[in-house]
KEMITOR-210442 format. One record per residue: x, y, z of N, C-alpha, C, O in turn; residue in one letter. Coordinates in steps of 0.2 Angstrom, whole numbers, plus 5000, padded with zeros to 4 digits. Layout:
REM KEMITOR-210442
XYZXYZXYZXYZA/...
END
This chain:
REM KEMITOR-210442
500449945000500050005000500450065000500850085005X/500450094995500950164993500450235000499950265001X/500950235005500750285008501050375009500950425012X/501250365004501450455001501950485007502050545008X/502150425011502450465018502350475024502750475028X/501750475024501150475027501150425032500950375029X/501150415041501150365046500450385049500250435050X/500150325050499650325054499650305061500150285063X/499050305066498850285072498250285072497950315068X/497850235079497250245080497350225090497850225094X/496650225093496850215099496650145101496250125096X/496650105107496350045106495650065109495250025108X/495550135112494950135111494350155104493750175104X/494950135098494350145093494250065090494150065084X/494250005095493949945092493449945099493649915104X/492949955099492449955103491849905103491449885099X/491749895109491049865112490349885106489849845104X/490449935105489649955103489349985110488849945111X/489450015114488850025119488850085118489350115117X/488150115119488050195121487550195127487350155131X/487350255126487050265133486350235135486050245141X/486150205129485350215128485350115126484850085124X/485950085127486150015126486449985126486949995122X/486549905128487049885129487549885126487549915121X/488249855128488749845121488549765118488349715120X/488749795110488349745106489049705101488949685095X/489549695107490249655105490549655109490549695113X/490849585109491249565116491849595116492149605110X/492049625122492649665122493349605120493349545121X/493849655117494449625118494949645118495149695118X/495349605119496249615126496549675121496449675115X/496749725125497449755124497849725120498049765115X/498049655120498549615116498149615111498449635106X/497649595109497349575104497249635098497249625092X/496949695102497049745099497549765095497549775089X/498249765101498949805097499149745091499549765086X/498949675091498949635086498749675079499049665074X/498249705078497949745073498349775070498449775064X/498749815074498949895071499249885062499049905057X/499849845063500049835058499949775051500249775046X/499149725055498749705050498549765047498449775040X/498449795051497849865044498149905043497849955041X/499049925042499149965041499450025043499650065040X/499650015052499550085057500350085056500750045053X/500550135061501350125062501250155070501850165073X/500850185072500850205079500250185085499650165084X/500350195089499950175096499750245099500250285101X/498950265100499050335104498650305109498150265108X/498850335115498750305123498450365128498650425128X/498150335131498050365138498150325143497950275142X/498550345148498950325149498650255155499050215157X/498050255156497750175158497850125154497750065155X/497850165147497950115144498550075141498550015138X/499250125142499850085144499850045151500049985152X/499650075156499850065162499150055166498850115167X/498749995167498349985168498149995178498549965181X/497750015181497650035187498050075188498450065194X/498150105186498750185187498850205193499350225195X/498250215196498150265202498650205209499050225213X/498350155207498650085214499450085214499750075219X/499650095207500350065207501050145210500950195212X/501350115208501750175213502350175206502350135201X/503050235207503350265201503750185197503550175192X/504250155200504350115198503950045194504050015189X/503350055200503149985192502750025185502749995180X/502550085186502350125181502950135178502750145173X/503550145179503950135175504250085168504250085162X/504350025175504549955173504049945168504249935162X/503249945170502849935164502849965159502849925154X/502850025158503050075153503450025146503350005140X/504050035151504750015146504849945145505149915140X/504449905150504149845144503549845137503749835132X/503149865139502649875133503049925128502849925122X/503549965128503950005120504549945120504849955115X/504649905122505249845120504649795116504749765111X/504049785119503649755114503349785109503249755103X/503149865110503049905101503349905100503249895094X/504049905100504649915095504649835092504449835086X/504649805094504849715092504049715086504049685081X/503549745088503249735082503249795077502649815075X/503849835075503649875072503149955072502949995067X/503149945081502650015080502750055085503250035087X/502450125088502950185092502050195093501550175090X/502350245101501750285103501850335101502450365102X/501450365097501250445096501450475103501950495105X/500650485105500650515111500450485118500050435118X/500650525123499950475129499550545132499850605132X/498950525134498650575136498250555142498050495142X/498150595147498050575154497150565155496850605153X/496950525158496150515157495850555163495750515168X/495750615165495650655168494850625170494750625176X/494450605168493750615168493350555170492650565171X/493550505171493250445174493150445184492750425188X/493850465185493850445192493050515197492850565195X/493050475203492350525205492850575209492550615213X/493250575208493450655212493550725205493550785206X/493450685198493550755193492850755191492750785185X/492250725193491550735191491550795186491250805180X/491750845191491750925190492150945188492251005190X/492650915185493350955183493850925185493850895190X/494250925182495050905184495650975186495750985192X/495851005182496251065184495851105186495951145191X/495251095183494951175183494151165189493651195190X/494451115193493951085198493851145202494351185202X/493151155206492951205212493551175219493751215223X/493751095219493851055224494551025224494750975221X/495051085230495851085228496051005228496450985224X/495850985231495750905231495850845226496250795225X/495350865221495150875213495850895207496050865202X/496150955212496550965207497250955209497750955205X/497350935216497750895217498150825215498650795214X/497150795213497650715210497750745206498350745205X/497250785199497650805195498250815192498350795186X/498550835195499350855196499750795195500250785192X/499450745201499950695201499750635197500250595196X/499150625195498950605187499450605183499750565181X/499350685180499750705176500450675177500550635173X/500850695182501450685183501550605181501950595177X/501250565183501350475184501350465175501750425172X/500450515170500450505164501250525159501450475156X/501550585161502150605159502750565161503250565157X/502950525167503150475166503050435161503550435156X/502450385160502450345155502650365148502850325144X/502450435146502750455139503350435139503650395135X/503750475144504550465145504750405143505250395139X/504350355147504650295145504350245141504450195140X/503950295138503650235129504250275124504350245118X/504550325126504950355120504450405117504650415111X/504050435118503750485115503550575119503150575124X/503750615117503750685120503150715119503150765122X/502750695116501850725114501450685120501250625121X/501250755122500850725127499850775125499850835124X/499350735125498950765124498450785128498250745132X/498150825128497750845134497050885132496950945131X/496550805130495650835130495450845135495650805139X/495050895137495050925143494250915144493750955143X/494050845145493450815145492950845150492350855149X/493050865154492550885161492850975163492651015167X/493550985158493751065162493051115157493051145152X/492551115161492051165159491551155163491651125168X/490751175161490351195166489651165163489551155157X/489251155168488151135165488251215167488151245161X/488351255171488151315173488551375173488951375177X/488551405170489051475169489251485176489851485178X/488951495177488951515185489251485192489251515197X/489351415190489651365196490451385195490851375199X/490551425188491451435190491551495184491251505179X/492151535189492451585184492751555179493251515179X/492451585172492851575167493551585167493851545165X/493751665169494351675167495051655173495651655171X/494751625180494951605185495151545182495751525183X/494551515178494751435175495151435169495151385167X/495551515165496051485163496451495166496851445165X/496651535170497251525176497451455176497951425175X/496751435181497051365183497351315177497951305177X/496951295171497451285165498051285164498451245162X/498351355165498651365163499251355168499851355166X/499051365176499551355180499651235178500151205177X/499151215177499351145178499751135173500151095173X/499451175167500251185160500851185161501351165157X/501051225166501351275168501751175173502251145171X/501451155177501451125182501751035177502050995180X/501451045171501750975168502451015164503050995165X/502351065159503051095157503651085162504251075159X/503651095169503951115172504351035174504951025175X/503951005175504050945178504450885173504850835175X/504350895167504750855160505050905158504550935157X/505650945156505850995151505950955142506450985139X/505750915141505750885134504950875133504750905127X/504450855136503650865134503450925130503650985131X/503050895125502350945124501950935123501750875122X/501450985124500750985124500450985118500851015114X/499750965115499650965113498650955114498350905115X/498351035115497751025118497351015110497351045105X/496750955113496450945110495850975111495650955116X/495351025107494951055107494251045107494151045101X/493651035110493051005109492551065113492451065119X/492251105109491551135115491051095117490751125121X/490851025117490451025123490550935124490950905120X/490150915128490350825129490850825133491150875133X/491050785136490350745141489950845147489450855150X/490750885146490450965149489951005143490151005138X/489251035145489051075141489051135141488651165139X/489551155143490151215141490751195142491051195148X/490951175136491951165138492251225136492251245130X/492751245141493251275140493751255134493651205130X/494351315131494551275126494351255120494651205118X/493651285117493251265111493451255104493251225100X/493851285103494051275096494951295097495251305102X/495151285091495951295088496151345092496651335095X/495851405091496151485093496151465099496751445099X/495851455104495951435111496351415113496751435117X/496351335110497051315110497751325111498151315115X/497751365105498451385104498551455106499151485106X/497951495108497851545113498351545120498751585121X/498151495124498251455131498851475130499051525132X/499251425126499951395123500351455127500751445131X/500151535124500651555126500551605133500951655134X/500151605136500151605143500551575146500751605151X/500851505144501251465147501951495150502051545151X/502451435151502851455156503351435148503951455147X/503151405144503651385137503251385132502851335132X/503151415128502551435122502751395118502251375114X/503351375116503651345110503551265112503551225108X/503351255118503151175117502351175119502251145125X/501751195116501451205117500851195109501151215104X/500351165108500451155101499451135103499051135107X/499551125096498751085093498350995092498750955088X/497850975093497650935090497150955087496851005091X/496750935080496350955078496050885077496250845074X/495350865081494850815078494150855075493850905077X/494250815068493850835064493150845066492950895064X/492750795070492150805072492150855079491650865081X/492550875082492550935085492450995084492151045087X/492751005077492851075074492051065073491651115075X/491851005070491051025066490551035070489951055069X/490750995078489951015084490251085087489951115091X/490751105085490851195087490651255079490851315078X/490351205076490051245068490751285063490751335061X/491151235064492051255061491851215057491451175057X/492551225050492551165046493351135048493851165049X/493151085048493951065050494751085047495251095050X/494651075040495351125036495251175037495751205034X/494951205040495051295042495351295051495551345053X/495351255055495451235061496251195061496651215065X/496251155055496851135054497451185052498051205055X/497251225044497351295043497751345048498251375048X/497351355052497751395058498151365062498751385063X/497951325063498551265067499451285062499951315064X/499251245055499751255052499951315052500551315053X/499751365052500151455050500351475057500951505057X/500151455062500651455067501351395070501851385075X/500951345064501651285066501551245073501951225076X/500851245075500751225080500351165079500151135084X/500051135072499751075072500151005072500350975067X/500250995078500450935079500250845080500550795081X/499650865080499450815077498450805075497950845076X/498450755072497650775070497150715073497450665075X/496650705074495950655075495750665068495550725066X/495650615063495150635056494650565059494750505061X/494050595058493350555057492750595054492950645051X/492350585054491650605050490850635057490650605063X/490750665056489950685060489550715055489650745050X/488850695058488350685056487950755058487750745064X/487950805057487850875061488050885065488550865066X/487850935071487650955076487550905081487350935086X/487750835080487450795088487950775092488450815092X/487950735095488250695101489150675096489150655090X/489550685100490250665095490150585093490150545097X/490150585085490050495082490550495080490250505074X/491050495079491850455077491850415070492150365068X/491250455067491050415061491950395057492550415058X/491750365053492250325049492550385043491950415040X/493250425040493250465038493250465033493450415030X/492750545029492450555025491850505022491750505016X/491550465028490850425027490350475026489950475021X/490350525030489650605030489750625023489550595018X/490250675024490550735020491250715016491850725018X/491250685010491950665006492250725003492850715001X/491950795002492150845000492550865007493150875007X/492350875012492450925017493150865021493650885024X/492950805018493650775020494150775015494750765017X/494050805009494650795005494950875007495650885008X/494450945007494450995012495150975015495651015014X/495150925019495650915026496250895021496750925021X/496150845018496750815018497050845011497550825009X/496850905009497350945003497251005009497051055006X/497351015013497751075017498151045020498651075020X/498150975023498650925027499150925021499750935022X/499050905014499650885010499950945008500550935008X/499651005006499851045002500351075007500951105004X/500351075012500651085019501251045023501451055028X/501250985019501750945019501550915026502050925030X/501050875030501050875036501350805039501450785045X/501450765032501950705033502450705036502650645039X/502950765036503450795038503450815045503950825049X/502650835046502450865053502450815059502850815064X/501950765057501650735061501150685060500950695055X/500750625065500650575062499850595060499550635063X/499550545054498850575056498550525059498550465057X/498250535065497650495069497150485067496750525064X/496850425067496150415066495850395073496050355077X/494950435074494950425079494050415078493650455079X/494050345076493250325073493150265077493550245081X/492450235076492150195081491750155074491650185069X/491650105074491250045070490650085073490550105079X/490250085068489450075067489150035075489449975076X/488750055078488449995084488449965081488849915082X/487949955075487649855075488349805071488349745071X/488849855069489349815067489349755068489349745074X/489349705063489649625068490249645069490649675065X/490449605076491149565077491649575074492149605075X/491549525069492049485066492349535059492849525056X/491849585058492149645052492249705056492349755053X/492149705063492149785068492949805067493149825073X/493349815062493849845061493749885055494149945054X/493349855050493549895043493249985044493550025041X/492950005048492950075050493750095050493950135046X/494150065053494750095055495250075047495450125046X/495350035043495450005037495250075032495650105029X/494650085033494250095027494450195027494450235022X/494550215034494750285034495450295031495650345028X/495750255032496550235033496550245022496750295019X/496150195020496050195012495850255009495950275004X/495350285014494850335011495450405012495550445007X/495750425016496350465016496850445011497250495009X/496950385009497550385005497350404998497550444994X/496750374998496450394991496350464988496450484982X/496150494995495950584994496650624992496750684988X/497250574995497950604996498050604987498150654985X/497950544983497950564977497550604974497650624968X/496950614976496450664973496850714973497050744967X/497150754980497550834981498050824975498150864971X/498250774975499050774970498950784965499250834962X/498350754962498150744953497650804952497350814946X/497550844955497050904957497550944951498150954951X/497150964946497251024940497451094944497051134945X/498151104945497951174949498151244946498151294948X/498351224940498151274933497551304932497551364933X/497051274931496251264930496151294934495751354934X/496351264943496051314948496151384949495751424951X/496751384947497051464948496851494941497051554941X/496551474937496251514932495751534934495751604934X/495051504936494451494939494751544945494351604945X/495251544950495251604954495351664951495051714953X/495951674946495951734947495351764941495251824941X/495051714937494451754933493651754938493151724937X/493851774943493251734949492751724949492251754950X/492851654946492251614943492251544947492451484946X/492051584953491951524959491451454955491751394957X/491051454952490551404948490851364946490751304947X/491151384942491751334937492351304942492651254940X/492551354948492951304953492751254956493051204959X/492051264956491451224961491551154958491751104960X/491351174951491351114946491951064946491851004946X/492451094945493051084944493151024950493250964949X/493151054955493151024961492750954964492950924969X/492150934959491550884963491950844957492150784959X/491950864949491950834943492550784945492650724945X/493050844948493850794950493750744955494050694955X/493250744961493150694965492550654964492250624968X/492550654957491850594954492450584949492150564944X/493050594948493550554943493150564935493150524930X/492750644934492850624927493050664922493050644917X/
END
C-alpha cells in the first residue's frame, strides 16, 4: 500500500463494544494484546494511549512499576514494528473530577490532578514519545455560574505550567471540543488552544490537535481549524473521522458523511506537507450494529479513504484552479472540484 509518507495511528479505544447510553454493548470486548495485534494488520505504524491504557490501574501502582511497565510494553512496540504517538491522561472517569480535573471547584480534585498528570508523563517518557495530549473532557461547566471562566483559565494554565515544568522535553498538545461529556467546555476550538499555549511557562512546546468532528459540533470546518493550526506551526497532530451534524460526537468512519469536506482536510494536510509534521490519527468507532467479526473495517476503510483523497489533492488540475480564481468564477471552481472527486 503506497502511503505518500504518510504514518498512521488509531487508539485501542477505537475497536469498541458498541455500547451507548441508551444500550447495551453489542460486541464482546477484547484484550489489549489482541487489539495491538491489529495495528500493523491494517496498516498503522503507531499506538496513541492514555495512559490506563499503557499502564493499567494507574492510580494503585506506585513510580517504579509504572515505569518497569512502561518500558516493557515499548520493548514489545518496538519488536512489532510500532511507536506511541502520544499518551494522554484520562482525567474524567475517576469520582473526584466529576466536575473538573484542573479546573475543579475541589483543591482535592486538582490535586490528584497534578499527580495523574505527573505518573501519565512518566509513562510517555518511558514509551519514547514527548507528545503528550490533553482533552480536557470535564474542564468546563452545565452552569455558567458554578465557575469563573477566566479563574478557569488560570488554573489551566497554572497545571500547563505544572506538567512543562515537571518533564523539560514534553509537549502539549490540547485537544479541542465545545461540549461532551461538559456542556460548556472550556478550550472550544483551535484559537483557544493555541491561545492558552502562550500563557504558558514555554509557548514553544505548546501546540494543537485538531479532531475533525469537534471542529463540526463547534459549527467550524475542519481544514480551516487545521489551517490555523498550520500558519502558526502548532498542528501537531490530528483525530480525522466524520459527523453527522450537530449531535452527540460519532467518530464516524472518515469521509463516510461529507467526502468533500474530508478531501477539504486532507489537501490542506498535504499541500502543507504534514507528513513531515506529524502522524495522522484516526479516531472512529464501528457502526453499533457492526458484527464482530468485520468491527475493524471502519478503521481500514478511513486509513484507504485518506490515501485515496491523498491522490485526489495530487492529481488535482491546479492550473484550472488558479484560472477559475483569478477570473472569479467560483462556479466553474465548484465544478471543477466535485467533477475531480467523481473521477471524470
Amino acid at each position: 500500500m503506497e502511503k505518500f509518507g504518510y504514518r498512521f495511528s488509531f487508539g485501542p479505544w477505537n475497536i469498541h463494544e458498541g455500547a451507548d447510553p441508551f444500550g447495551p454493548a453489542v460486541r464482546p470486548s477484547r484484550s489489549f494484546d489482541n487489539k495491538l495485534d491489529a495495528y500493523k494488520r491494517l496498516g498503522f505504524d503507531a499506538v496513541q494511549f492514555h495512559d490506563d491504557d499503557a499502564v493499567p490501574d494507574l492510580d494503585n501502582k506506585n513510580h517504579a512499576q509504572i515505569v518497569g511497565e512502561s518500558r516493557a510494553l515499548r520493548t514489545r512496540l518496538e519488536e512489532m514494528g510500532l511507536r506511541a504517538e502520544f499518551v494522554a491522561p484520562r482525567l474524567w472517569e475517576h469520582p473526584l473530577t466529576i466536575d473538573g480535573a484542573y479546573t475543579s471547584n475541589d483543591p482535592q480534585a486538582r490535586a490528584y490532578a497534578r499527580e495523574r498528570s505527573h505518573k501519565m508523563i512518566d509513562i510517555a517518557d518511558a514509551l519514547g514519545t514527548d507528545l503528550i495530549v490533553l482533552w480536557l473532557a470535564r474542564e468546563g461547566t452545565y452552569l455558567r455560574e458554578s465557575k469563573d471562566a477566566a479563574r478557569a483559565v488560570d488554573l489551566l494554565v497554572e497545571a500547563m505550567d505544572d506538567m512543562l515544568a515537571y518533564h523539560p522535553g514534553i509537549r502539549l498538545a490540547v485537544e479541542p471540543k465545545p461540549n461532551e461529556p461538559m456542556d460548556i467546555a472550556y478550550l472550544p476550538t483551535a484559537g483557544h488552544a493555541i491561545a492558552i499555549g502562550f500563557k504558558t511557562r514555554a509557548p514553544e512546546r505548546c501546540g494543537l490537535l485538531v479532531e475533525s468532528a469537534h471542529a463540526i459540533l463547534a459549527g467550524l470546518d475542519p481544514a480551516d481549524e487545521m489551517g490555523f493550526g498550520l500558519a502558526y506551526d502548532k498542528l501537531w497532530s490530528v483525530h480525522l473521522n466524520d459527523q453527522n451534524g450537530l449531535k452527540y460526537d460519532q467518530d464516524r468512519a472518515f469521509g463516510s458523511i461529507n467526502l468533500r469536506r474530508a478531501f477539504d482536510q486532507v489537501l490542506i494536510l498535504d499541500d502543507h506537507r504534514f507528513y513531515e509534521r506529524g502522524v495522522v490519527g484516526l479516531d472512529v468507532k464501528a457502526l453499533r450494529t457492526q458484527k464482530a467479526e468485520v468491527a475493524e473495517k471502519h478503521l481500514s476503510n478511513s486509513l484507504q479513504t485518506f490515501l485515496w483523497l491523498v491522490e485526489r489533492a495530487r492529481s488535482l488540475d491546479r492550473k484550472a484552479m488558479q484560472s477559475c480564481i483569478e477570473a472569479r468564477d467560483y462556479e466553474e471552481l465548484d465544478r471543477l472540484i466535485l467533477a475531480h472527486l467523481m473521477g471524470r
